[in-house]
Biopython code that builds the backbone (N, CA, C, O; Angstrom):
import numpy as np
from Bio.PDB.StructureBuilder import StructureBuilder

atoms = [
    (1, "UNK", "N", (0.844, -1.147, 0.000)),
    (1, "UNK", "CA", (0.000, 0.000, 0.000)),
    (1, "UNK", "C", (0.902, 1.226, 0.000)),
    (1, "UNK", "O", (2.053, 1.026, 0.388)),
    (2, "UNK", "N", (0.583, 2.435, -0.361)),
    (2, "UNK", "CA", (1.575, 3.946, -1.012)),
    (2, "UNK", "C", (0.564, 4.860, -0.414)),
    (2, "UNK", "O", (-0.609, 5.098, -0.701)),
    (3, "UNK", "N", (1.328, 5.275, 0.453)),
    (3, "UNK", "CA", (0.688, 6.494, 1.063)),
    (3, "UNK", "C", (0.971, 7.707, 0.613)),
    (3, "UNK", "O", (2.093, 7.737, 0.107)),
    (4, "UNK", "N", (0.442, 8.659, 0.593)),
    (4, "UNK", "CA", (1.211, 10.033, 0.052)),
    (4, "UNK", "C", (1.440, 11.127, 1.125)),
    (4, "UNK", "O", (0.451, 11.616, 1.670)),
    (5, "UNK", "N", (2.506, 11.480, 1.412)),
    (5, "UNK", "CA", (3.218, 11.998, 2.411)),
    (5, "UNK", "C", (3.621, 13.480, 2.011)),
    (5, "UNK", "O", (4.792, 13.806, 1.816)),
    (6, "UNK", "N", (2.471, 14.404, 1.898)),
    (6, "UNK", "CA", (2.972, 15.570, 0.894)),
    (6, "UNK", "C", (4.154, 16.592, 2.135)),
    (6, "UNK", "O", (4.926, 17.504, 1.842)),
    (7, "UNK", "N", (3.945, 16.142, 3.138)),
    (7, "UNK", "CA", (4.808, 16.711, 4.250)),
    (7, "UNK", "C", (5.889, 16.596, 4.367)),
    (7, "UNK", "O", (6.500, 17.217, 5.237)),
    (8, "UNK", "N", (6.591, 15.594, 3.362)),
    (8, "UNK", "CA", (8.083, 15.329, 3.759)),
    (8, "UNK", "C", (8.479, 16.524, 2.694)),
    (8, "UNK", "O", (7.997, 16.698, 1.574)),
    (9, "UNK", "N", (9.636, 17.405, 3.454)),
    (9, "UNK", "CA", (9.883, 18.038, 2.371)),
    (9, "UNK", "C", (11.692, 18.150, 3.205)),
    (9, "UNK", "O", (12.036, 19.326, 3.326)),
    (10, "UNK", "N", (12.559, 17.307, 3.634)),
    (10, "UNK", "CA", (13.701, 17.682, 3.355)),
    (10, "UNK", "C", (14.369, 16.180, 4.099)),
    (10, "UNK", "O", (13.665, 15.663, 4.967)),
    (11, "UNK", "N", (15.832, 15.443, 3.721)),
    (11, "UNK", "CA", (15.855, 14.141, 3.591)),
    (11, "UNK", "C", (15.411, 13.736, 4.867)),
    (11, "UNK", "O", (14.623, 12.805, 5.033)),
    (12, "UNK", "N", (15.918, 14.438, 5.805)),
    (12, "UNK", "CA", (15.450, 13.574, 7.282)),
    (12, "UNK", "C", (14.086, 13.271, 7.698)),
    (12, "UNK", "O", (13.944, 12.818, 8.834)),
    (13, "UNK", "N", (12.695, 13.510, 6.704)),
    (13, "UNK", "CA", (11.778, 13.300, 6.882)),
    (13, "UNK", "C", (11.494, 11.903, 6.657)),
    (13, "UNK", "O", (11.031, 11.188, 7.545)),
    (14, "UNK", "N", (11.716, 11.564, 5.687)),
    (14, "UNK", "CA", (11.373, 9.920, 5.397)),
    (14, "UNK", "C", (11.901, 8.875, 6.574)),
    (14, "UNK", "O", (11.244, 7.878, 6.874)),
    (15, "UNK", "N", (13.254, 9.240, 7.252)),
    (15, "UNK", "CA", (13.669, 8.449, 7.777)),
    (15, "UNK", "C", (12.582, 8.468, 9.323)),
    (15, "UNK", "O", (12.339, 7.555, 10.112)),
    (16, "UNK", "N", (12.238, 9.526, 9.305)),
    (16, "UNK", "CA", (11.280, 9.844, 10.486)),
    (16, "UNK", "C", (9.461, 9.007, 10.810)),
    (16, "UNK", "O", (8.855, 8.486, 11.745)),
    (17, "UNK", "N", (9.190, 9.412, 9.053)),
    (17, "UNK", "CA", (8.287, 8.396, 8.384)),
    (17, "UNK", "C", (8.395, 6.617, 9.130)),
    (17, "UNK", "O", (7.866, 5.955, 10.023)),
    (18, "UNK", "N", (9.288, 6.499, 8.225)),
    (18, "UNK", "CA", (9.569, 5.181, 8.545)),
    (18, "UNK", "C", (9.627, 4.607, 9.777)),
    (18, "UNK", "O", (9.082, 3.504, 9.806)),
    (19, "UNK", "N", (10.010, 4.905, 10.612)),
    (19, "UNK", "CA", (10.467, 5.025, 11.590)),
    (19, "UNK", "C", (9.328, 4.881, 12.661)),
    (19, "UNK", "O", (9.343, 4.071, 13.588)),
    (20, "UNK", "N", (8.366, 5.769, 12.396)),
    (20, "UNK", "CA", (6.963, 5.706, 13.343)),
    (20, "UNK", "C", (6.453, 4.121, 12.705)),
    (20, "UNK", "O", (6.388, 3.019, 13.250)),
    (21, "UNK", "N", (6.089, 4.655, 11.084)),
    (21, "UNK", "CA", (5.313, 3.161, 10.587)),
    (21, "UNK", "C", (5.777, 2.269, 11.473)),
    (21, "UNK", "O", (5.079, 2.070, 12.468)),
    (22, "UNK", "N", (7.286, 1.391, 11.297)),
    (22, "UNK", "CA", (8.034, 0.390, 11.765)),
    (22, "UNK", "C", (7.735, 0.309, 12.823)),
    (22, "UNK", "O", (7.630, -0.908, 12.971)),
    (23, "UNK", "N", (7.360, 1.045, 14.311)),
    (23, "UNK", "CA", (6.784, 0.696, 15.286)),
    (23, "UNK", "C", (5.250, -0.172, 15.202)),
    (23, "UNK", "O", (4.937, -1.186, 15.827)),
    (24, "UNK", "N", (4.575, 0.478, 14.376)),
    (24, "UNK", "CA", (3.726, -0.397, 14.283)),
    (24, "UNK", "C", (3.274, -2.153, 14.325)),
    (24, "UNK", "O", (3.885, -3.110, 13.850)),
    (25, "UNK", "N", (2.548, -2.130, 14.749)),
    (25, "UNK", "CA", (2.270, -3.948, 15.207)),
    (25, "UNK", "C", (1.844, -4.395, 13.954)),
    (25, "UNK", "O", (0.896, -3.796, 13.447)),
    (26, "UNK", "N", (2.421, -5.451, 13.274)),
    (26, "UNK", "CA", (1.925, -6.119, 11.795)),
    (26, "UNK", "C", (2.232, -5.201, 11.104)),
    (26, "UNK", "O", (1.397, -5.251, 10.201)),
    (27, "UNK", "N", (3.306, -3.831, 10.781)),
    (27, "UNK", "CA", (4.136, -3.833, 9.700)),
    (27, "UNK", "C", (5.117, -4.732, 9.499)),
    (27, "UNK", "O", (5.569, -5.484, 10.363)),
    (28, "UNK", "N", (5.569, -4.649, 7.997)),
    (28, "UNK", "CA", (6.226, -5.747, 7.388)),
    (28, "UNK", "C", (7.327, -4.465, 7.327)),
    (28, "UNK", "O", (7.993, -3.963, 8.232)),
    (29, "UNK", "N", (7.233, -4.099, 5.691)),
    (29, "UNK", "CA", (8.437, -3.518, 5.395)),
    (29, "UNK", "C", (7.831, -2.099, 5.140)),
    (29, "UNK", "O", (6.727, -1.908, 4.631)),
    (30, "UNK", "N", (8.683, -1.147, 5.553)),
    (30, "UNK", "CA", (8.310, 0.460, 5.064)),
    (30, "UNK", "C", (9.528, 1.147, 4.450)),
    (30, "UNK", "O", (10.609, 1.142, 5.039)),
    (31, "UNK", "N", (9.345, 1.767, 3.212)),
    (31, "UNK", "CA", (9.604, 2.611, 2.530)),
    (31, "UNK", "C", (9.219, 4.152, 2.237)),
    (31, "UNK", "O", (8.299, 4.475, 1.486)),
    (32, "UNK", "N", (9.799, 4.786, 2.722)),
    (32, "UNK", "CA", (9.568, 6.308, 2.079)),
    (32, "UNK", "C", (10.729, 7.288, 1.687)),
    (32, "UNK", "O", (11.874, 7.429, 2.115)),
    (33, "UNK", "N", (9.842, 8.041, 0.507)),
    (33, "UNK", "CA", (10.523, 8.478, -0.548)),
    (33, "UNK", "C", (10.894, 10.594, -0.545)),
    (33, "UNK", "O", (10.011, 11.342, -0.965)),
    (34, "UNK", "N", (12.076, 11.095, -0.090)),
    (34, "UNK", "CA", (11.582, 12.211, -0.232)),
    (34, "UNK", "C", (11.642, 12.359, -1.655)),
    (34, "UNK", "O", (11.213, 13.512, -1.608)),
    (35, "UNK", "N", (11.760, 12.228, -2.506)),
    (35, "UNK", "CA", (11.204, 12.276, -4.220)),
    (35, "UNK", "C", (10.190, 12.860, -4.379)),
    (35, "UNK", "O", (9.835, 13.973, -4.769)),
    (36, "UNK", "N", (9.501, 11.446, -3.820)),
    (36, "UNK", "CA", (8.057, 11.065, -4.367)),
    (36, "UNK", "C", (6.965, 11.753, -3.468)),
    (36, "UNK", "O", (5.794, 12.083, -3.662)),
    (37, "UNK", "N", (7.940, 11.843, -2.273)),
    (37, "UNK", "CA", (6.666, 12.200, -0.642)),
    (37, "UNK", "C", (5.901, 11.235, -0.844)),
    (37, "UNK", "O", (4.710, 11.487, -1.024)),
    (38, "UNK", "N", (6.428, 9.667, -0.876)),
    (38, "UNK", "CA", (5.113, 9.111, -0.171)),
    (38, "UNK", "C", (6.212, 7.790, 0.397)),
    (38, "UNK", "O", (7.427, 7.668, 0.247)),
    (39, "UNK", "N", (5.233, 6.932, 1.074)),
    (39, "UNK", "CA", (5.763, 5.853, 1.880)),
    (39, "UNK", "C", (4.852, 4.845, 1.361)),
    (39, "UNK", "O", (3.624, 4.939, 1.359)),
    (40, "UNK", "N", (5.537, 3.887, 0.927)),
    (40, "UNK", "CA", (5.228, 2.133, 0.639)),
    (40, "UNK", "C", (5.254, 1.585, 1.820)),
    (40, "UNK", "O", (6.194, 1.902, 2.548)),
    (41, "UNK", "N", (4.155, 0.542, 2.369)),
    (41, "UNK", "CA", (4.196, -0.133, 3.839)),
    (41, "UNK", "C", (3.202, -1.599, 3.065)),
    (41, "UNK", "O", (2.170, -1.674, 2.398)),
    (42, "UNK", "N", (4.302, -2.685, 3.667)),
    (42, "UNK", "CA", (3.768, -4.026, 3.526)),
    (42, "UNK", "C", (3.184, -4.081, 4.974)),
    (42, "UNK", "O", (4.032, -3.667, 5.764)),
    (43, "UNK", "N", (1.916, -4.486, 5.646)),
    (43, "UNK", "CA", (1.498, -5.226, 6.502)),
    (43, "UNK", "C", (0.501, -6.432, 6.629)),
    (43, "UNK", "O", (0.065, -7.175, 5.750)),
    (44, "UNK", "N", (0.256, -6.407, 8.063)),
    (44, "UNK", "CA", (-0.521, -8.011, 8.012)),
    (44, "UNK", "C", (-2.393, -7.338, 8.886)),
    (44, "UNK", "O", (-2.707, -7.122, 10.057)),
    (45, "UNK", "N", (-3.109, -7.238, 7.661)),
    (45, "UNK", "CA", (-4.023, -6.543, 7.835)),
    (45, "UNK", "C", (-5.034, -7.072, 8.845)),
    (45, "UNK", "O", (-6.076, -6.440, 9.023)),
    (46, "UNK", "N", (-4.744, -8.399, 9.639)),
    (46, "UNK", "CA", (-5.074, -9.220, 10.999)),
    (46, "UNK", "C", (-4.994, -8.375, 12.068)),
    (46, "UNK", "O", (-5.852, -8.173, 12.927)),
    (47, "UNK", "N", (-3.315, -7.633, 11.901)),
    (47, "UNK", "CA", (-2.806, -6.925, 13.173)),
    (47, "UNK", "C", (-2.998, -5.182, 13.389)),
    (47, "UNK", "O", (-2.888, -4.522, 14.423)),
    (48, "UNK", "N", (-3.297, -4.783, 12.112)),
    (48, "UNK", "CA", (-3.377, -3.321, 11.952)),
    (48, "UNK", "C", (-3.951, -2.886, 10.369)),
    (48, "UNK", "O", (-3.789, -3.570, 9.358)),
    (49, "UNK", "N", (-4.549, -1.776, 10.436)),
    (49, "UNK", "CA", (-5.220, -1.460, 9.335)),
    (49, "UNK", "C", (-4.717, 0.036, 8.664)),
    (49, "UNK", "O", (-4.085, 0.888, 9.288)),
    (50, "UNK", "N", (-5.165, 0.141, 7.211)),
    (50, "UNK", "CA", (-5.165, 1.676, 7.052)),
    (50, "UNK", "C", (-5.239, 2.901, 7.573)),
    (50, "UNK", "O", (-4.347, 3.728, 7.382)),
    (51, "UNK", "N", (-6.536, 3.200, 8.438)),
    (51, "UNK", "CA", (-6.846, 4.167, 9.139)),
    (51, "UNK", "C", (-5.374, 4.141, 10.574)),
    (51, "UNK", "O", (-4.998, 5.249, 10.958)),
    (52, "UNK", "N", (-4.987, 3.409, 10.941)),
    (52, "UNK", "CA", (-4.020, 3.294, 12.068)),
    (52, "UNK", "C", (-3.002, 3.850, 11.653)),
    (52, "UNK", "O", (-2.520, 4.779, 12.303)),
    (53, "UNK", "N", (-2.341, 3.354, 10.293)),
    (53, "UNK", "CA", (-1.260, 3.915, 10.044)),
    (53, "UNK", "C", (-1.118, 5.248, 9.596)),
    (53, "UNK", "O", (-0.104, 5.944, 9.645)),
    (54, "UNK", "N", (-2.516, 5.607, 9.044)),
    (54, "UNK", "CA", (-2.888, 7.656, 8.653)),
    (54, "UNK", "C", (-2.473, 7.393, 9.640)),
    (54, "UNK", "O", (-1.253, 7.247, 9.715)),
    (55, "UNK", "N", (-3.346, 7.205, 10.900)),
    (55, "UNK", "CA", (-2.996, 7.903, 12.460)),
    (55, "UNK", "C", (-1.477, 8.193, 12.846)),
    (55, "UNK", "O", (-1.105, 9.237, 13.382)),
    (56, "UNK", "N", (-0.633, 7.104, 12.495)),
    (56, "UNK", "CA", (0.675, 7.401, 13.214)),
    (56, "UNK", "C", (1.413, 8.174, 12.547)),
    (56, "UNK", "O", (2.108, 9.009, 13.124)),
    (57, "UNK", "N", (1.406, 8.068, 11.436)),
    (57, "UNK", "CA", (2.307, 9.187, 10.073)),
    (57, "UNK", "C", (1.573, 10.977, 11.063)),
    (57, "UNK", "O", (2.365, 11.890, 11.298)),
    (58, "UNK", "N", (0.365, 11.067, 11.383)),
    (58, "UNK", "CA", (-0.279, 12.277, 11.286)),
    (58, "UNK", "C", (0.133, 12.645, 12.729)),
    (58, "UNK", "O", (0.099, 13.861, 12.923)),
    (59, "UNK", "N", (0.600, 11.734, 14.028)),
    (59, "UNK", "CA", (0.814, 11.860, 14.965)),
    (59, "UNK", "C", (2.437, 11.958, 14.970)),
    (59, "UNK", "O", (2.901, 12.116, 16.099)),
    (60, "UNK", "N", (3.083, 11.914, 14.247)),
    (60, "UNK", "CA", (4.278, 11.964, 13.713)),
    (60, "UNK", "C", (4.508, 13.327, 13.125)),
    (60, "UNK", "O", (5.693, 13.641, 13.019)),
    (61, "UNK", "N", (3.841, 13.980, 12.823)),
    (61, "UNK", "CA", (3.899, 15.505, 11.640)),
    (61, "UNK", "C", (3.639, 15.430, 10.446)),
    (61, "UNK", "O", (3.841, 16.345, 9.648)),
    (62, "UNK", "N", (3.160, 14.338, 10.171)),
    (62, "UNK", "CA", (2.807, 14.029, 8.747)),
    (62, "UNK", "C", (1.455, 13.279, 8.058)),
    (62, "UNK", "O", (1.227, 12.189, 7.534)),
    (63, "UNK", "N", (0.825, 14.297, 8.316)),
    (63, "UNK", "CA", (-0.424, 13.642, 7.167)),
    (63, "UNK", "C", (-0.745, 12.764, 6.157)),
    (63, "UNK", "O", (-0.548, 13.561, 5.239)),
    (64, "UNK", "N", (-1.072, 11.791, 5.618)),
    (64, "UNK", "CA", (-1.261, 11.221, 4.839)),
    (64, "UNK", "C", (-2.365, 10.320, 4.309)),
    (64, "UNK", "O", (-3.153, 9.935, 5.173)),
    (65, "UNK", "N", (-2.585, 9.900, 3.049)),
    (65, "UNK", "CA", (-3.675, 9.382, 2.429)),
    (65, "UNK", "C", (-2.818, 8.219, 1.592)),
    (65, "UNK", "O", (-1.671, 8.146, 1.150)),
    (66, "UNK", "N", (-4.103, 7.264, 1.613)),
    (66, "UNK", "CA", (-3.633, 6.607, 0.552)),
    (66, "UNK", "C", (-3.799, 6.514, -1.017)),
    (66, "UNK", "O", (-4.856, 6.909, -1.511)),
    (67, "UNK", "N", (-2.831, 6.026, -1.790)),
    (67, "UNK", "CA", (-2.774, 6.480, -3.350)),
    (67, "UNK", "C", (-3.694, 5.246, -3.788)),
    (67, "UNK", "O", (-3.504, 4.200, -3.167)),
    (68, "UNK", "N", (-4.560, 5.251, -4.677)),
    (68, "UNK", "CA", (-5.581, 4.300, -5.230)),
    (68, "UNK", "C", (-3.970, 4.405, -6.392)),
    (68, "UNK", "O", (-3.199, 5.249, -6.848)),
    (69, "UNK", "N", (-4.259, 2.626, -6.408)),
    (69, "UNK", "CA", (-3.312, 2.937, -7.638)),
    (69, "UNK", "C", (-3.289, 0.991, -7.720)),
    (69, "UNK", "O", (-2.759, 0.164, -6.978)),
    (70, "UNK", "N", (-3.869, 0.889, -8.595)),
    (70, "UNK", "CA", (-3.362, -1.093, -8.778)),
    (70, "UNK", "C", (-2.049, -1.802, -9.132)),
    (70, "UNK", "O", (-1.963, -2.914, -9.652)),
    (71, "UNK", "N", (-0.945, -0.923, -8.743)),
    (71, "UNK", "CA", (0.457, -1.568, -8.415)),
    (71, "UNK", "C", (0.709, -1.412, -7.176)),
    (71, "UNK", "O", (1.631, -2.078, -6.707)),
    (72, "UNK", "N", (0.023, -0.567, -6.378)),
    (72, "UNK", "CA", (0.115, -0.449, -4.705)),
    (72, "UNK", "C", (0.670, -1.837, -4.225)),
    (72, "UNK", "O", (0.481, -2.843, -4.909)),
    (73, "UNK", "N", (1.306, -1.872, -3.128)),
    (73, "UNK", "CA", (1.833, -2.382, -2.350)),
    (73, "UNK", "C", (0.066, -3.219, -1.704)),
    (73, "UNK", "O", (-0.943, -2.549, -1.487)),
    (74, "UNK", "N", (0.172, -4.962, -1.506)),
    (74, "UNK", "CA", (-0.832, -4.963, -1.409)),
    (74, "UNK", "C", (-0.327, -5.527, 0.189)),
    (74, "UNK", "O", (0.876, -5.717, 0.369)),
    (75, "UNK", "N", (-1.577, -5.845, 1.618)),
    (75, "UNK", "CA", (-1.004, -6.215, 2.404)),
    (75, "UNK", "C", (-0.680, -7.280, 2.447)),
    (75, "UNK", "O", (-1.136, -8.143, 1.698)),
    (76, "UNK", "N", (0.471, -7.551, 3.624)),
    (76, "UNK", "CA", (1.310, -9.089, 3.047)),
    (76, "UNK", "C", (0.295, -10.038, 4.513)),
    (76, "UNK", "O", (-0.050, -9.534, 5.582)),
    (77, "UNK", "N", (0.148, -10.892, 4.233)),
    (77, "UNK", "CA", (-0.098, -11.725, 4.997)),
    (77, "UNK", "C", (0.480, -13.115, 5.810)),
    (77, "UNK", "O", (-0.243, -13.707, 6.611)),
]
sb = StructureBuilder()
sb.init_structure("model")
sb.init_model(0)
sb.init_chain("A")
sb.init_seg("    ")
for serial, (resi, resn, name, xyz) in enumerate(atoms, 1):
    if name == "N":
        sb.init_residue(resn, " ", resi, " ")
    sb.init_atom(name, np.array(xyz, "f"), 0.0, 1.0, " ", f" {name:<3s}", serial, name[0])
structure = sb.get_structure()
């Protein structure tokens, strides 16, 4: 799943990104991009959902949505 992270705007943001996701319970793998401003997150949708992870990116300083897009990152199970 690809979130869009229009908040990252200088390199130490992504690592910050990541960083919250990865705490998360049933993330797999997280990626984020200051490029792109967004973050790729594999999880196990048993242990945690979409709306949770907006929450932590937004409790973090960073807002985000997810990108409709059918190459998205799908969750891993």
């Amino acid at each position: 799943m690809t979130l869009s992270v229009p908040g990252i705007y200088c390199s130490a943001c992504p690592y910050i990104v990541e960083q919250s996701l990865a705490k998360v319970d049933g993330v797999g793998q997280v990626s984020a991009s200051f490029e792109t401003k967004t973050a790729t997150v594999t999880y196990d949708d048993q242990k945690t959902n979409l709306a949770a992870l907006i929450a932590v990116t937004t409790r973090a300083g960073y807002p985000s949505q997810e990108i409709a897009s059918a190459s998205a990152a799908k969750p891993a199970k």
